[in-house]
C-alpha positions as semicolon CSV with decimal commas, in nm:
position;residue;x (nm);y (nm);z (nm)
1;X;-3,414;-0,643;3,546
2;X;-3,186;-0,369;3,613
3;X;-3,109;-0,097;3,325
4;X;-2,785;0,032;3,256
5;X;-2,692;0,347;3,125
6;X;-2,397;0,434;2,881
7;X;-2,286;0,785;2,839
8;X;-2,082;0,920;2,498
9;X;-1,761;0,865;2,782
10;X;-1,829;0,540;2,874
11;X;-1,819;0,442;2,503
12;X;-1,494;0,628;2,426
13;X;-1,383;0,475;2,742
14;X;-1,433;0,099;2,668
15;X;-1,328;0,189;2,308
16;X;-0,989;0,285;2,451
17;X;-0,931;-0,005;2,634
18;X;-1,020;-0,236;2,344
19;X;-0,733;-0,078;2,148
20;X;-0,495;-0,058;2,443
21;X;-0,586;-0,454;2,501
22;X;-0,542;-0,499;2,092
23;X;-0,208;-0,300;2,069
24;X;-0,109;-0,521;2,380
25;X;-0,220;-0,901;2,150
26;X;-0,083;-0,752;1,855
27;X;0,268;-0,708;2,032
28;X;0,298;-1,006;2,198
29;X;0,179;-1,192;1,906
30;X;0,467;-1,356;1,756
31;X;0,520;-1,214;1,414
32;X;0,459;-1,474;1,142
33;X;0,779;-1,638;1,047
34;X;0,881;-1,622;0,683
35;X;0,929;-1,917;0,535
36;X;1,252;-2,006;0,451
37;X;1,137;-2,159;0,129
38;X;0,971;-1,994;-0,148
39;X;0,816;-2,085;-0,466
40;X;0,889;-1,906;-0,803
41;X;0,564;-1,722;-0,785
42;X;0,670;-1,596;-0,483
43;X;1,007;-1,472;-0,558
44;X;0,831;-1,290;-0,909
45;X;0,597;-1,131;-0,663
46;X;0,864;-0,962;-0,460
47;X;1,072;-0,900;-0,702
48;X;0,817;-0,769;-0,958
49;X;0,969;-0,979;-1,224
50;X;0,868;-1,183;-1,522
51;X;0,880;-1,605;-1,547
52;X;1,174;-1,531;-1,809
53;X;1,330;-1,272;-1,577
54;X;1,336;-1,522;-1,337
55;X;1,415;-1,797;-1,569
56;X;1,739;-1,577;-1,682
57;X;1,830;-1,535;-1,328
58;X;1,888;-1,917;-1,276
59;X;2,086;-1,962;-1,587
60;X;2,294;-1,698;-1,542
61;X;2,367;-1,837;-1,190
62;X;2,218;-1,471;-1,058
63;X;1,997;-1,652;-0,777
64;X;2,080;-1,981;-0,636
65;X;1,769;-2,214;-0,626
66;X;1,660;-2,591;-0,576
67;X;1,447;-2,826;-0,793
68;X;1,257;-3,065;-0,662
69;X;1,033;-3,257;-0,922
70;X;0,929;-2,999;-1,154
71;X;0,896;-2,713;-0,857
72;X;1,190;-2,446;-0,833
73;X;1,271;-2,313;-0,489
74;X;1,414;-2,006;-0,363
75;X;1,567;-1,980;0,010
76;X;1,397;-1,601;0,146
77;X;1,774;-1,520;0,267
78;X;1,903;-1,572;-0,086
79;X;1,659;-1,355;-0,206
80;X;1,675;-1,069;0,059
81;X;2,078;-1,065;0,050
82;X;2,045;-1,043;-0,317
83;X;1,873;-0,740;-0,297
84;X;2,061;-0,580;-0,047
85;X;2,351;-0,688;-0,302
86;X;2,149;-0,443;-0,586
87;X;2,066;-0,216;-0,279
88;X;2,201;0,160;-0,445
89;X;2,168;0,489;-0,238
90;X;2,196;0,682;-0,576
91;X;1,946;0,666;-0,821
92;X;2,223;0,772;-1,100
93;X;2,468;0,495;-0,966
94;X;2,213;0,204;-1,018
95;X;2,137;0,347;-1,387
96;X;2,516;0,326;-1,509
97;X;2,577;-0,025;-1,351
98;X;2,361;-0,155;-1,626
């Protein structure tokens, strides 16, 4: 039975090419597709809004949604042009459009 030995550079060697090889998966990995679909807990999540808030937002025809059964459902582009709709560069601006 032979014996190997492993020096401190071996191990930061193999340690860099298991990060190199990771960075490499993690790249070519496709990134996980949004789904184009989302649930109401969903859009209060990334909104960081209340069931009323949300509730309020339908009625007042501020987010366009679908019901099927008892289930509300938000398309992610809705929701993401939306914001960019709200999107202010000046703190001051966003207060006085209230």
């Amino acid at each position: 039975m032979a014996v190997d030995i492993l020096t401190k550079d071996d191990l930061n060697s193999f340690k860099n090419e298991l990060f190199e090889e990771l960075k490499t998966l993690i790249r070519a990995k496709p990134n996980l597709q949004q789904k184009e679909w989302l649930k109401s807990y969903e859009v209060r999540k990334m909104l960081g809004i209340s069931p009323g808030t949300l509730q309020q937002m339908r009625i007042n025809g501020t987010i366009a949604f679908s019901q099927v059964g008892g289930l509300m459902f938000y398309k992610y582009d809705d929701i993401v042009k939306l914001m960019e709709k709200n999107r202010y560069k000046n703190p001051l601006t966003a207060r006085n459009s209230k």
